[in-house]
C-alpha positions in Angstrom: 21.0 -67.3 16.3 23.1 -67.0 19.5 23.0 -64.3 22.0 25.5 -65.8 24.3 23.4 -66.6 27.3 20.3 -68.1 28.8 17.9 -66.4 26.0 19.3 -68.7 23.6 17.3 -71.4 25.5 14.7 -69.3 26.1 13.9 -68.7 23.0 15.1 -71.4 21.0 11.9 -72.4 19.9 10.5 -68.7 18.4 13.9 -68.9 16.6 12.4 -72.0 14.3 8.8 -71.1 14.0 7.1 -69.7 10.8 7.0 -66.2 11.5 10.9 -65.7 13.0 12.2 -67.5 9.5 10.5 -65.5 7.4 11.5 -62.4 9.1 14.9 -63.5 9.2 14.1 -64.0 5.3 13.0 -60.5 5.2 16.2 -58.8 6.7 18.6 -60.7 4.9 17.5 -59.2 2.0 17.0 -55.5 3.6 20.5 -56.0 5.1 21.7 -56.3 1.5 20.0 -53.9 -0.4 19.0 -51.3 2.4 20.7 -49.5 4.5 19.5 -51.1 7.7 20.6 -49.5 11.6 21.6 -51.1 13.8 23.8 -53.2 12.2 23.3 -56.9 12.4 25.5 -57.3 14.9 24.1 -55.0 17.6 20.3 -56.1 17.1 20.4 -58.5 19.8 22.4 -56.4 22.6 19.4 -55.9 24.6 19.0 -59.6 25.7 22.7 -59.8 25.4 23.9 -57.2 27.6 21.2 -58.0 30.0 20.1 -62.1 30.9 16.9 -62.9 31.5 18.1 -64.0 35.4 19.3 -60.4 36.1 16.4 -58.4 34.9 14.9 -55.9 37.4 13.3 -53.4 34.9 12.2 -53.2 31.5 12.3 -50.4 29.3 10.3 -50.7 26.4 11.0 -48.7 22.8 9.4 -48.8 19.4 11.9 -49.1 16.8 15.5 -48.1 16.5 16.5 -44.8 15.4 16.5 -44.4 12.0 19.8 -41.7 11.7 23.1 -42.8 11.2 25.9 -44.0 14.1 22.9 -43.4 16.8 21.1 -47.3 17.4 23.1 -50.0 18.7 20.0 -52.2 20.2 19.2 -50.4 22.9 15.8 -49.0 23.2 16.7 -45.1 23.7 20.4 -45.2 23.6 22.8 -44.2 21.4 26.3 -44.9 20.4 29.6 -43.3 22.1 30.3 -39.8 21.4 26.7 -39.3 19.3 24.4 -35.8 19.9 21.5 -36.8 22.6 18.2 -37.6 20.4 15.4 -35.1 21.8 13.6 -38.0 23.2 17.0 -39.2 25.6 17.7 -35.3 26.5 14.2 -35.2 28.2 14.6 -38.6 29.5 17.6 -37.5 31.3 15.9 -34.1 32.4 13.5 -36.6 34.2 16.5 -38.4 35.4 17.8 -35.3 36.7 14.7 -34.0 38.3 14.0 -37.6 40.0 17.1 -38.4 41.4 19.2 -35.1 40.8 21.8 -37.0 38.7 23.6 -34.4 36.2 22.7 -34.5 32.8 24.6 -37.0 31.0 26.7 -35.6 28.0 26.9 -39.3 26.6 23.9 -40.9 25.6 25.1 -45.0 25.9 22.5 -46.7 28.2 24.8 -49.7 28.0 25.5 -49.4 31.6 22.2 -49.5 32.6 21.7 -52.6 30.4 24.3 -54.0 32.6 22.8 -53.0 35.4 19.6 -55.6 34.8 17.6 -52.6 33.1 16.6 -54.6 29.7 16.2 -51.8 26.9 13.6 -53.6 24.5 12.1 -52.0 21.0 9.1 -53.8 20.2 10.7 -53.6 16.4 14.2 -54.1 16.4 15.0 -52.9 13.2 14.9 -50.2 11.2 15.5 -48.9 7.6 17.2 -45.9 7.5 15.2 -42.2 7.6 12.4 -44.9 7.6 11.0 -44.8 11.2 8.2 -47.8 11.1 9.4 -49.3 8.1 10.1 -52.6 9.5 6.6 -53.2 11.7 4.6 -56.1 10.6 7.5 -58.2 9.6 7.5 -60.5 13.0 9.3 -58.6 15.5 6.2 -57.8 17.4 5.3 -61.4 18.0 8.5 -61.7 19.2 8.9 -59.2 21.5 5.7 -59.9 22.9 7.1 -63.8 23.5 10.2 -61.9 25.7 8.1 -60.0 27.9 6.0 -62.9 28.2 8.8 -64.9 29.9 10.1 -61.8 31.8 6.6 -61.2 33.2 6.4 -65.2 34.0 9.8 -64.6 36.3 9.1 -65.5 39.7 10.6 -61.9 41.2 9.5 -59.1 40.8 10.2 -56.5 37.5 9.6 -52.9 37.4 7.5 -52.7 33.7 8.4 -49.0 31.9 6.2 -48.1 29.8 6.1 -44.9 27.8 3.8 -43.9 25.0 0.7 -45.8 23.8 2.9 -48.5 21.7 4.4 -49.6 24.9 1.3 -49.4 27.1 -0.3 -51.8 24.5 2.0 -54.3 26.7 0.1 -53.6 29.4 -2.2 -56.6 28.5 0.4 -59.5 28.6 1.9 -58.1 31.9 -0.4 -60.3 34.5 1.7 -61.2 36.9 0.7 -59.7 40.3 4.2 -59.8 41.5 5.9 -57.0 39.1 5.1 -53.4 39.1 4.1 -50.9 35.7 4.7 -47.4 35.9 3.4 -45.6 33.0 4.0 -42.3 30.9 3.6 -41.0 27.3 6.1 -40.6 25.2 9.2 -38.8 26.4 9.4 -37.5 22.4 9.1 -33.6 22.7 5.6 -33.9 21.4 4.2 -35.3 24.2 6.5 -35.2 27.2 5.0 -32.4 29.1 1.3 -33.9 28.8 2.2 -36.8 31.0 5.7 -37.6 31.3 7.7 -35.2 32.9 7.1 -35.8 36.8 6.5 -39.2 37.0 9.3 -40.2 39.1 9.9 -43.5 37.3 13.5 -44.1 38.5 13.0 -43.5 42.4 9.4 -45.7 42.4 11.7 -48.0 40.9 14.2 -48.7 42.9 11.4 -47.8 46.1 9.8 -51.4 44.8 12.8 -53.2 44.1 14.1 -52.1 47.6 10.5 -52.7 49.2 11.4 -56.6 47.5 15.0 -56.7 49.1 17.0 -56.5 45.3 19.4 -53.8 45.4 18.3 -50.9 43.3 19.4 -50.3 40.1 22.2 -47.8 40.0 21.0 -45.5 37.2 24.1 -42.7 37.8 25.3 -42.8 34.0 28.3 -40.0 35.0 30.2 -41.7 38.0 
């Protein structure tokens, strides 16, 4: 394993124990006999786009999307050039109604990834037209061992959490320092019963200011 930065100390022990081999076990072979997104290469850009020193918000997914040329590890992202999934077009509609940002035509959250916003599925894989196919297999444990370090950071995070997967974090996030906002889903079945309105990226960068860190720019058109 090697992400390229300080994650790979981080986690360097949940890379050797039991449950991380045998899931590593378990996508080599769906790798090879699957047709697997994202591709093996891209399932790590979340902690590698965005180090665990420069987090100020995390964003947490459920798995990757299961269609072709749309995940690149990035929870709600897609690649360059791909059509905006329902659930990013409605996050960008809140984006838009927050901050009154124009509607992003590209749906690549990379920048904000750079931008110390870490973009998290709980599952990090996916088999293709298989949405869930992959849960189970370890990557909840370790997901759950990332945002225990983040929420053991000694500043302070803004915690995103939309839909009841990621509010099941809610329980590991103790640290009286950081802030959770919370929402359902931003899917079109359950966006406008308690999504839409929430004003996530404004409270955001209200507590980050209110902590002296410079807000996170989350412009994705200039």
């Amino acid at each position: 394993m090697n992400i390229g930065n300080n994650w790979d100390i981080l986690l360097k022990d949940e890379f050797e124990k039991d449950y991380f081999q045998s899931l590593k076990t378990f996508l080599k072979k769906e790798y090879s006999e699957q047709i697997v997104f994202p591709t093996a290469g891209n399932i790590f850009n979340a902690l590698r786009y965005t180090d665990y020193q420069n987090i100020k918000a995390v964003v947490l997914g459920q798995d990757p999307y299961p269609n072709p040329n749309q995940a690149h590890g990035l929870c709600f992202s897609v690649k360059d050039g791909v059509s905006l999934p329902p659930s990013l077009r409605n996050i960008f509609k809140e984006l838009n109604s927050d901050l009154g940002y124009q509607i992003p035509k590209n749906g690549n959250l990379t920048k904000w990834a750079k931008a110390g916003v870490l973009l998290l599925n709980a599952i990090m894989t996916v088999r293709a037209k298989n949405t869930g196919s992959h849960r189970g297999r370890g990557w909840e444990v370790f997901t759950n061992r990332i945002i225990e370090l983040v929420n053991e950071k000694t500043t302070p995070v803004v915690f995103i959490l939309w839909g009841n997967d990621a509010k099941k974090s809610k329980k590991i996030i103790t640290n009286p320092i950081h802030l959770i906002l919370e929402g359902t889903h931003p899917s079109p079945l359950s966006a406008w019963s308690g999504f839409f309105g929430k004003k996530y990226f404004s409270k955001c960068n209200d507590f980050l200011k209110s902590n002296e860190i410079k807000p996170i720019d989350w412009n994705l058109e200039d």
